[in-house]
C-alpha positions in Angstrom: -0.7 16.2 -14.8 -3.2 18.7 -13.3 -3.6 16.2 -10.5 -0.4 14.5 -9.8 3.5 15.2 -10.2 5.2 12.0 -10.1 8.6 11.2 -9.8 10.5 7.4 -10.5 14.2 6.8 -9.7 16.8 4.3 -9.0 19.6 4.0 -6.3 22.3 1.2 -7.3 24.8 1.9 -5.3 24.3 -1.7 -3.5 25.5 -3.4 -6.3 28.5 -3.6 -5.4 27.8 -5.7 -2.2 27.7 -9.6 -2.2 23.8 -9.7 -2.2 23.2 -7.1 -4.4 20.6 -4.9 -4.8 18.5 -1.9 -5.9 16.2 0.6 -4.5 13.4 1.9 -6.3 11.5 5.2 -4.9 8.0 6.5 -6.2 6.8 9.6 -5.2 3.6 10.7 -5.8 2.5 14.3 -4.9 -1.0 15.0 -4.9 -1.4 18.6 -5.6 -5.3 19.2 -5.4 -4.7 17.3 -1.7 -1.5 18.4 -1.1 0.3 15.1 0.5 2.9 12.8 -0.9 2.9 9.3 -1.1 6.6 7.8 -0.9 7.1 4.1 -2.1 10.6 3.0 -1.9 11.0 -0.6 -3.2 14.2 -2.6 -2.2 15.4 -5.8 -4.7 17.5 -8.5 -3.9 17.2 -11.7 -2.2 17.8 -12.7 1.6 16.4 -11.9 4.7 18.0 -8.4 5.6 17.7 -5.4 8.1 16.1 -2.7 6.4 15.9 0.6 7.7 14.2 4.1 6.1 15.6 7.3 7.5 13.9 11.0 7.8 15.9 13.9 9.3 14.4 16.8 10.6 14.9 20.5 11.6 15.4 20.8 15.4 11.6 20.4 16.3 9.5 18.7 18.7 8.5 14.9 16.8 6.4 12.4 18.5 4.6 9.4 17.8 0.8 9.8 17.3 -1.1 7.5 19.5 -4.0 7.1 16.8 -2.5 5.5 14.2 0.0 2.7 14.5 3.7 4.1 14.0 2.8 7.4 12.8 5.4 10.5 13.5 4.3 13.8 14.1 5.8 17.3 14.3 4.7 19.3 17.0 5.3 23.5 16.6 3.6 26.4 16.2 3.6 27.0 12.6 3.0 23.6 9.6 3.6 20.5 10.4 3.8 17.2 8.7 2.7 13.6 10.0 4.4 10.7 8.7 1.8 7.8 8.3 3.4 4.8 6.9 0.6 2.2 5.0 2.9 -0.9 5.1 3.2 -2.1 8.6 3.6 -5.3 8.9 7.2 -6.4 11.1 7.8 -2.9 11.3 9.0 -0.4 14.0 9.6 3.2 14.5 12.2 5.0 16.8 13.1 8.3 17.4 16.8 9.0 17.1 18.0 12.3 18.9 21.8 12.1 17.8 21.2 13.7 14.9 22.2 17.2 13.5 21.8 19.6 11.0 24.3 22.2 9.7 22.8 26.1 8.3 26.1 26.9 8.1 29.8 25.6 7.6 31.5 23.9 10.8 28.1 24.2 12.9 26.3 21.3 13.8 22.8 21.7 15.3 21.1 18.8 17.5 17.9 17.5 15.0 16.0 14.3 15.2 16.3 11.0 13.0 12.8 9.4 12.5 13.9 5.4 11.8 11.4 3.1 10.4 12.8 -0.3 10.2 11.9 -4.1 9.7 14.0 -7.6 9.0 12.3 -9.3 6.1 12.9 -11.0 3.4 13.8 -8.7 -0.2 12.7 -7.9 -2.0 10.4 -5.4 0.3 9.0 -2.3 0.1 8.3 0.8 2.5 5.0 3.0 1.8 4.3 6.2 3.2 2.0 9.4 3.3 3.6 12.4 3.9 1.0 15.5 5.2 1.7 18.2 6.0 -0.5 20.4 8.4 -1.2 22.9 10.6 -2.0 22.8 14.4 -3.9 19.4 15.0 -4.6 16.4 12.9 -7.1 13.2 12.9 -5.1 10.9 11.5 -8.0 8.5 11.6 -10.2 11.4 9.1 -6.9 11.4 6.8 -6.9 8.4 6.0 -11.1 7.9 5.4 -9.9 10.7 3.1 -7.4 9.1 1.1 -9.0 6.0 1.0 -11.3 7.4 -1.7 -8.9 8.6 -4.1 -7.7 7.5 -6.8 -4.7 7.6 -5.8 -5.1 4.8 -3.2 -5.7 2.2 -5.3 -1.7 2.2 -6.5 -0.7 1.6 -3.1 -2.6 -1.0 -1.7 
């Protein structure tokens, strides 16, 4: 729409495992507002480790002290905050093994952002990503959001 692009897909590559199951992501950009919202949805049955994964370019990434488990990059140019809306049994951690390749046979050092929970599935993870420049109230963002329309699909 004028207002939205919206995207729906299926990963069922766990199907194969003894407990099977499906994830199902949702993203949601809000183009007037220019964030995403990013619901991945995991089926199956049991209590299991879950864990959600974002890589990065080698840049600074912290953890905002505003805003339980929210992950922010820090440079000089645009930067995006990760602020998850789900976050009940969960934890964030920083990973700094991770790499990136611009070219054949190079690896660069990146971070690995890794949100995680045990739970029983099926689960979900929510999250806004927005991006921004310099600073951000995290606290004002999500006032902001709150009275959309879009909010009301994620609660």
């Amino acid at each position: 729409t004028e207002e939205h692009d919206f995207l729906d897909a299926e990963h069922s590559g766990y199907k194969r495992l003894k407990r099977r199951g499906r994830l199902f992501s949702v993203l949601v950009f809000a183009k007037r507002e220019g964030y995403w919202v990013v619901k991945d949805i995991l089926s199956g049955g049991g209590i299991h480790q879950f864990d959600l994964y974002f890589h990065f370019a080698p840049v600074e990434v912290g953890l905002g002290s505003e805003f339980p488990l929210v992950v922010k990059t820090r440079t000089e140019g645009a930067n995006l905050a990760i602020i998850p809306l789900e976050t009940e049994g969960v934890s964030v951690e920083i990973l700094l093994d991770g790499w990136v390749s611009y070219r054949y046979g190079v690896k660069e050092e990146a971070p690995v952002v890794r949100y995680s929970k045990k739970t029983q599935a099926p689960t979900s993870f929510c999250s806004i990503l927005y991006p921004y420049i310099e600073e951000i109230d995290i606290n004002e963002v999500m006032k902001k959001i709150r009275g959309q329309k879009l909010w009301s699909l994620w609660r």
